[in-house]
KEBANU-526606 format. One line per field, with one value per atom (N, C-alpha, C, O): y, x, z; atom name; residue number from 1. Coordinates in steps of 0.05 Angstrom, whole numbers. Last residue first. Layout:
BEGIN
v: (Y/...)
u: (X/...)
w: (Z/...)
at: (CA/...)
i: (NUM/...)
//
This chain:
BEGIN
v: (-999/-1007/-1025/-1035/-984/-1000/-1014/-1031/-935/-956/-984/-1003/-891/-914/-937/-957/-891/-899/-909/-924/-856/-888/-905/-926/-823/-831/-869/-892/-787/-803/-817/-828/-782/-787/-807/-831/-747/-768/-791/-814/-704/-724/-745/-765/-686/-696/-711/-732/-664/-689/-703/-726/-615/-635/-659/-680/-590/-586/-612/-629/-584/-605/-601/-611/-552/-587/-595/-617/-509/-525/-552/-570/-497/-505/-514/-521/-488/-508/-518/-537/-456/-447/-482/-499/-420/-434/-427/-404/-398/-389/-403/-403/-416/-412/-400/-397/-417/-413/-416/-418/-428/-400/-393/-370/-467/-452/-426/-406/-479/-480/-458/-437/-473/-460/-452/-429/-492/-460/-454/-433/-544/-529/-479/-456/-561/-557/-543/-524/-563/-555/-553/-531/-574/-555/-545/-523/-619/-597/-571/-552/-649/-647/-621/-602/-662/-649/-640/-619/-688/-657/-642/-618/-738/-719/-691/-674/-763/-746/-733/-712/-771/-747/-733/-709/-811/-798/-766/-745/-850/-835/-805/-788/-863/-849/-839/-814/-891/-867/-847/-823/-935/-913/-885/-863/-961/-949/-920/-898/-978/-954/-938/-917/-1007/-986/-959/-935/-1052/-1048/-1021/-1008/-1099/-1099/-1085/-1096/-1071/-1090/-1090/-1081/-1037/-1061/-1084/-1108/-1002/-1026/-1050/-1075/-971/-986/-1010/-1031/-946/-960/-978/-1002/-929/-950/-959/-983/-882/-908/-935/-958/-854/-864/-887/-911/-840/-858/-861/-877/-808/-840/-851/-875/-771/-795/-824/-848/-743/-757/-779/-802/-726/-731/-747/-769/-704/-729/-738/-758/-665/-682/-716/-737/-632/-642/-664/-686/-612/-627/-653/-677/-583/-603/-628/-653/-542/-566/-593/-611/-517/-531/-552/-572/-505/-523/-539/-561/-463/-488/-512/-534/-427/-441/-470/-491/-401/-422/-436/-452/-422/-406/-427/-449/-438/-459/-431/-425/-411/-409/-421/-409/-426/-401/-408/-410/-481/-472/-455/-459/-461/-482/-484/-486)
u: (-515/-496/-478/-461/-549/-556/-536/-541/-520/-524/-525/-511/-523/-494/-498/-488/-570/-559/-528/-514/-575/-595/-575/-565/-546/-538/-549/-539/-573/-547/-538/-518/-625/-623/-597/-598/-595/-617/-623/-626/-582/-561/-579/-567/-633/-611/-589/-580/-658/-669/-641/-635/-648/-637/-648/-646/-659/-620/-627/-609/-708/-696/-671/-657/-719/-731/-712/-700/-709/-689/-697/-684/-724/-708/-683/-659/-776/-775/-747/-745/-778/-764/-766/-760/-794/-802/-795/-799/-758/-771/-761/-739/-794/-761/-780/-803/-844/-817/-785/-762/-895/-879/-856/-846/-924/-913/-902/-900/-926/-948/-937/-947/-861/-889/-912/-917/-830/-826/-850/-861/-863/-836/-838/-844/-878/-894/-879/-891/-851/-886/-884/-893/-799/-806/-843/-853/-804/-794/-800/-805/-835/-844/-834/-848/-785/-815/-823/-812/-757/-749/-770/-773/-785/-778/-763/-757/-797/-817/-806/-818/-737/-749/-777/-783/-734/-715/-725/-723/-775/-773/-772/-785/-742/-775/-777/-780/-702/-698/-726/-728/-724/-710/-704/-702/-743/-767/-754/-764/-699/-721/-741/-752/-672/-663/-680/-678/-689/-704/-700/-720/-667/-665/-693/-712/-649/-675/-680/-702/-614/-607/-638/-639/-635/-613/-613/-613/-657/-672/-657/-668/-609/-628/-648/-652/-590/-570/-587/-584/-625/-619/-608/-616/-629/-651/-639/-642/-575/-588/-614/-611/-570/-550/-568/-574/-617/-611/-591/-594/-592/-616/-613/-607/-542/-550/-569/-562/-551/-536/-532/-518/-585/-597/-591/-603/-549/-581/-583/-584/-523/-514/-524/-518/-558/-547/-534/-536/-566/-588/-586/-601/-527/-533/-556/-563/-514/-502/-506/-497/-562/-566/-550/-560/-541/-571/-574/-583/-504/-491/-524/-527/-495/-509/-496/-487/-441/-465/-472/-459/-393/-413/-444/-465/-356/-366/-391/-411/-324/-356/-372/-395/-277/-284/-314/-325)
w: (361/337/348/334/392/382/354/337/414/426/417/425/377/388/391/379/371/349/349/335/421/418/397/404/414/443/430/431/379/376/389/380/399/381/373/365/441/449/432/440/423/444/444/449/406/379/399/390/441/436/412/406/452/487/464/477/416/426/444/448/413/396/399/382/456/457/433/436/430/458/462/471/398/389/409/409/413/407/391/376/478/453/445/462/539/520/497/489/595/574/547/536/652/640/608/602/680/699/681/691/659/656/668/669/665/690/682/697/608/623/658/666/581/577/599/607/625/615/602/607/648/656/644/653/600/633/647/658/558/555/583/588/571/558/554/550/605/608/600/614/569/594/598/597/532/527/557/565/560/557/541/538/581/599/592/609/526/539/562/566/515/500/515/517/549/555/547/561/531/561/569/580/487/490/518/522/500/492/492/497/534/542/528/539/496/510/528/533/457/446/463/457/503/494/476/477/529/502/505/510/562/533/522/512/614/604/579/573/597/621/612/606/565/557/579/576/594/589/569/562/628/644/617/624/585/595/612/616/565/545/564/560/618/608/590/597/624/638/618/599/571/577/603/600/569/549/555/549/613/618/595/601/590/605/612/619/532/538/561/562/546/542/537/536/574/596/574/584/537/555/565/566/506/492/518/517/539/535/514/509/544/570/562/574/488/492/525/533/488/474/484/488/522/533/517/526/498/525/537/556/420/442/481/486/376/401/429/449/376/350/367/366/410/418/401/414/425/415/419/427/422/404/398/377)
at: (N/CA/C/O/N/CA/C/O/N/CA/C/O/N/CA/C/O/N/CA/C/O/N/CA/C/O/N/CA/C/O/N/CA/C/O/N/CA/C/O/N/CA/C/O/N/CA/C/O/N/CA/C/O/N/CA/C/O/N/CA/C/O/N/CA/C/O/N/CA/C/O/N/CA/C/O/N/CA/C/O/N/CA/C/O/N/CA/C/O/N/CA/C/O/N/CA/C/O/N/CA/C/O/N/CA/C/O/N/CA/C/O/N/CA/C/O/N/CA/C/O/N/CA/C/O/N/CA/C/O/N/CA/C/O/N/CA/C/O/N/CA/C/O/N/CA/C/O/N/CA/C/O/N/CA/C/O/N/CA/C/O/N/CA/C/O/N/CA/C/O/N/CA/C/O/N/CA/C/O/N/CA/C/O/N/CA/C/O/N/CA/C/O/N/CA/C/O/N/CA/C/O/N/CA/C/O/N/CA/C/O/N/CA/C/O/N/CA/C/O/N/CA/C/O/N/CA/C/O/N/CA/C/O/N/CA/C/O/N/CA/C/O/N/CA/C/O/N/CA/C/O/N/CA/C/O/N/CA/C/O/N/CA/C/O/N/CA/C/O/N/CA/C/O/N/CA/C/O/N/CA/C/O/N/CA/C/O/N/CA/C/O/N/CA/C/O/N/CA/C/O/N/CA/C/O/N/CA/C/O/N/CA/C/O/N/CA/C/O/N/CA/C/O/N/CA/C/O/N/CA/C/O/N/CA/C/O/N/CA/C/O/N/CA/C/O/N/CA/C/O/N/CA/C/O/N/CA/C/O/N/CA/C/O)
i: (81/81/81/81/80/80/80/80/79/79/79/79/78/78/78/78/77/77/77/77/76/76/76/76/75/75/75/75/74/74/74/74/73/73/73/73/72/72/72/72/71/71/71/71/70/70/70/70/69/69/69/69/68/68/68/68/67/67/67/67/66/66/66/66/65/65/65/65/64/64/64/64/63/63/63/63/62/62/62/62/61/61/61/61/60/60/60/60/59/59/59/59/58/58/58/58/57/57/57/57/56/56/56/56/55/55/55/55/54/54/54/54/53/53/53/53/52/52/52/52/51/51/51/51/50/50/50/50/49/49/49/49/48/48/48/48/47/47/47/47/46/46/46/46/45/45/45/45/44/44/44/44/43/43/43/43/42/42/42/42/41/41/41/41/40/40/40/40/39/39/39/39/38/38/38/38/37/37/37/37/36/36/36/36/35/35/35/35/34/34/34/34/33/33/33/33/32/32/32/32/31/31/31/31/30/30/30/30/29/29/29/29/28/28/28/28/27/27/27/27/26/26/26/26/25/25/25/25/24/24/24/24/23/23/23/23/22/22/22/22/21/21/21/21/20/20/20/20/19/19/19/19/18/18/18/18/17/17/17/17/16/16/16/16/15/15/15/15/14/14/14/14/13/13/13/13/12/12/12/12/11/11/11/11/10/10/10/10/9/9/9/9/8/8/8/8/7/7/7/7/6/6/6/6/5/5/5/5/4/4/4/4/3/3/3/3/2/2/2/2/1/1/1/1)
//
């Protein structure tokens, strides 16, 4: 069903409805779900600049920051609906 979805993209599609639901549901709990989602995105930035760029310990692609940020994206736009 989702051969067409690379297996690096869909782990970072995962990661990012991952961290995104805690991050959102932790900052829901304190009504302000936008700080959570911000969080949520600077920790797969993070990932990606400090992580695989700066360390050099995975290998840096900005179309993995934006696989882990679109769960992130939709996760918020649930939320707030």
């Amino acid at each position: 069903m989702l051969d067409w979805i690379e297996a690096d993209k869909l782990k970072h599609i995962v990661a990012g409805f991952i961290v995104g639901a805690v991050c959102i549901a932790i900052g829901g709990h304190f009504d302000d779900a936008l700080v959570g989602a911000y969080i949520a995105v600077t920790i797969v930035a993070a990932k990606e600049i400090l992580w695989d760029y700066l360390l050099g310990k995975g290998n840096f692609e900005v179309l993995d920051f934006i696989a882990s940020v679109i769960p992130i994206i939709i996760l918020f736009i649930f939320y707030i609906l």
